[in-house]
C-alpha positions in Angstrom: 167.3 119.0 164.7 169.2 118.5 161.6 171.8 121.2 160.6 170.8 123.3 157.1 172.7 122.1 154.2 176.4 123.3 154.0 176.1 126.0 151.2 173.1 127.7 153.1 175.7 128.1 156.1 178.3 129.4 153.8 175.8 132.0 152.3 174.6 132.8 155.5 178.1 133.7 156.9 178.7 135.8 153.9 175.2 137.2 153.9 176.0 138.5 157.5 179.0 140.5 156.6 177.5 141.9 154.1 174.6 143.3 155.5 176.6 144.2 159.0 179.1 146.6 156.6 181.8 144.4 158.3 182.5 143.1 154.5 181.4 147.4 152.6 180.1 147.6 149.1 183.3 147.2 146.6 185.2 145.1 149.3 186.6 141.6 147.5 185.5 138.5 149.4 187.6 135.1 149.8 187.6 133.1 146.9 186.2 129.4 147.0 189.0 127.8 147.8 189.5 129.8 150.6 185.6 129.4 151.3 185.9 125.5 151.1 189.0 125.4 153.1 187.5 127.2 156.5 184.0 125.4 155.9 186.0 121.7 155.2 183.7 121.6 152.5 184.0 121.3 148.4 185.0 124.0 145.9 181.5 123.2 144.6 179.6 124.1 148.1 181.4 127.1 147.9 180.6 127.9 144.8 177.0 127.3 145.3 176.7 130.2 148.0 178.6 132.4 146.1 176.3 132.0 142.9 173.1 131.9 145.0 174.3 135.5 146.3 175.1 137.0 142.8 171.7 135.7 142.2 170.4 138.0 144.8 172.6 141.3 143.8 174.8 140.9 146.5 177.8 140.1 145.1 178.9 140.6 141.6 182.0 138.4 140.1 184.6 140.2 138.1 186.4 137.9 135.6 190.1 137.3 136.3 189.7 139.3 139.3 187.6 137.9 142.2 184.0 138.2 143.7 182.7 142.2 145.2 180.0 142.7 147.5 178.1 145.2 145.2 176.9 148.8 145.6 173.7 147.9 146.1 171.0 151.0 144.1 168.7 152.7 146.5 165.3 152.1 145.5 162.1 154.2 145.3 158.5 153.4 144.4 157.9 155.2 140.8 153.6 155.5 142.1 153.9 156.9 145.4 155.4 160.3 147.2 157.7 158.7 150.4 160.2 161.0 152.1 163.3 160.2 151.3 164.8 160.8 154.7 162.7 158.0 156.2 163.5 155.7 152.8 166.9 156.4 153.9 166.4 155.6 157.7 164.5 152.5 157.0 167.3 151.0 154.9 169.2 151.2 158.4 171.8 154.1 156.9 172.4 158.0 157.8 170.3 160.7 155.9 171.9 164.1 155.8 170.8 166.8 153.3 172.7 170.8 152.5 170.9 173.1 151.1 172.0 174.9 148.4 169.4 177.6 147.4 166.0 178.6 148.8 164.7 182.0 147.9 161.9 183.6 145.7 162.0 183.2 142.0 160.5 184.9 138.9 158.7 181.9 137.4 159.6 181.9 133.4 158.3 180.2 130.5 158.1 175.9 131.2 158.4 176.4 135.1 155.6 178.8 134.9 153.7 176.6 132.7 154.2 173.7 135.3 153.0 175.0 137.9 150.1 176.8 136.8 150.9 180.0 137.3 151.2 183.5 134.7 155.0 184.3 133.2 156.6 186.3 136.2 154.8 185.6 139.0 157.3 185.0 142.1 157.0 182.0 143.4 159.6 179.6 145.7 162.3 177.9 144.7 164.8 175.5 147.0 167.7 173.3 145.6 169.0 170.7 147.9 170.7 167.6 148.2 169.9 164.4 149.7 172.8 162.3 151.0 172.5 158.6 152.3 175.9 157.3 154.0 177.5 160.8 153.4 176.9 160.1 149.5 174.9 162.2 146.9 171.4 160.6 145.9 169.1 163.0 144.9 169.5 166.5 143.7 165.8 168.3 144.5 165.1 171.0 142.5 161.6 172.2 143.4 159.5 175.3 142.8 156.6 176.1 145.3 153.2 178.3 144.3 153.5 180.7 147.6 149.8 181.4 147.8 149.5 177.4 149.2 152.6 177.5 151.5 153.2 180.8 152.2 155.6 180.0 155.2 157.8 177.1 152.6 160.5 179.8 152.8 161.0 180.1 156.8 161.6 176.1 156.7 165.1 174.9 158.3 164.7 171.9 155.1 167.8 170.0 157.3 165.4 169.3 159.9 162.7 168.3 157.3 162.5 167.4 153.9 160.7 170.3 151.5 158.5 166.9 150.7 157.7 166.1 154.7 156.6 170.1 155.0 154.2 170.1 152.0 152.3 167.0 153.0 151.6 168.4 156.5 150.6 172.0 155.1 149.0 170.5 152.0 148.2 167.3 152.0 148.7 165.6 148.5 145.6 164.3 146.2 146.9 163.7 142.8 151.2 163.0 141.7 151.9 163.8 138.2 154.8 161.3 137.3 157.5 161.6 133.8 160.9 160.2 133.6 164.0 159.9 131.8 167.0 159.3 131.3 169.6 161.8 130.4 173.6 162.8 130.7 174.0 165.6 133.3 176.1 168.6 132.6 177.6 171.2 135.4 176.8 171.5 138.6 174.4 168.5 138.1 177.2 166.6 137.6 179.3 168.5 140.5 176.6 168.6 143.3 176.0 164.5 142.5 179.6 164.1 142.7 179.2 161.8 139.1 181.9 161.3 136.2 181.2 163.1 132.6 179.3 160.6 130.8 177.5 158.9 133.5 174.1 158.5 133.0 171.2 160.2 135.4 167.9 159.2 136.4 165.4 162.1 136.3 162.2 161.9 137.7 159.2 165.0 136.8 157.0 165.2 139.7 153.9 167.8 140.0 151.5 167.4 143.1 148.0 169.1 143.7 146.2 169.6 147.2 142.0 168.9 146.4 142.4 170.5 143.1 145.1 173.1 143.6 148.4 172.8 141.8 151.3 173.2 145.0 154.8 172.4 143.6 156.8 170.8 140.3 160.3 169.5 140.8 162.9 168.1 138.8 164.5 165.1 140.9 168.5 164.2 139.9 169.2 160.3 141.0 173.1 159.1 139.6 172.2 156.1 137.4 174.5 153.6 138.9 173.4 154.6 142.9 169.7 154.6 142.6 166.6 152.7 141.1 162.8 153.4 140.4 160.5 150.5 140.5 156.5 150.3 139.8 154.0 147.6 141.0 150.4 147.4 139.3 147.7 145.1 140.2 146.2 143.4 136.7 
């Protein structure tokens, strides 16, 4: 059986580092030359690997510097609810999450208007983040109408995701969807572990059991770690 062409070898030798970790996101691969001298092939072979692999958001050349294997974005479907512990898991990295709040809240103005519910009524509230490879994805801000998950409090959310729990107890009919772009400030930016400036992804999600109103949350994705994407039949 004939041997694949030359450059397919290269970019399959480069493709495995990459995806093994042996070759981590930022690290600086051999140039062509170097490429062209341990394959005995031409700069241009080499070149033709590389390219094909920028190509696929792999690597990412740098002028005057050399070629990175890139921080690839976690991605999420924008017009569907997935736990993002399995999204995580099935990407073949660690999921950790800390929890930063969960109590009972006085629901006020917008966040009572969100959920449905009169201007004072107590209602649940947990903030938590979500952590793939021991860094910051997600920030999960969520408030919870008690009289559909009354036990939503007594969770041990490290063990499950608040998301995992609510489609269990109440499982979803209808996602309300809004997002936008914005530039955090505070503990936003401190919890994500993000430079002033940098740019944030925030996703408004509201979900309903039959035709009951359960939870709104505001969901905090760092701009240059994460990625929403859509996919509509026409």
């Amino acid at each position: 059986m004939a041997q694949s062409p030359r450059y397919l070898q290269i970019k399959q030798y480069l493709n495995d580092k990459i995806q093994t970790r042996t070759w981590p996101p930022g690290f600086k691969i051999p140039t062509e030359i170097e490429l062209s001298e341990q394959f005995s092939v031409s700069r241009m072979t080499a070149n033709k690997a590389i390219r094909d692999l920028v190509g696929d958001g792999l690597l990412k050349r740098t002028p005057r510097l050399g070629t990175f294997v890139c921080h690839k974005k976690a991605e999420s479907p924008l017009m569907e609810i997935r736990n993002i512990a399995n999204e995580v898991r099935n990407r073949g990295h660690d999921y950790s999450s800390q929890v930063i709040s969960q109590h009972s809240v006085e629901a006020k103005d917008d966040i009572a208007l969100r959920i449905g519910v009169r201007n004072g009524t107590m209602i649940y509230f947990t903030q938590i983040v979500h952590y793939e490879n021991g860094l910051p994805i997600q920030l999960e801000e969520r408030w919870v109408n008690p009289d559909f998950a009354p036990q939503y409090l007594d969770q041990d959310f490290t063990a499950q995701t608040p998301n995992e729990y609510l489609v269990q107890t109440c499982p979803l009919s209808d996602i309300e969807h809004t997002v936008e772009a914005i530039i955090p400030i505070g503990r936003i930016i401190s919890l994500l572990e993000m430079n002033e400036g940098e740019p944030c992804l925030l996703l408004n999600r509201r979900t309903w059991s039959d035709k009951n109103l359960i939870s709104t949350a505001l969901l905090y994705h760092p701009g240059n770690k994460y990625k929403l994407s859509s996919r509509t039949k026409v």
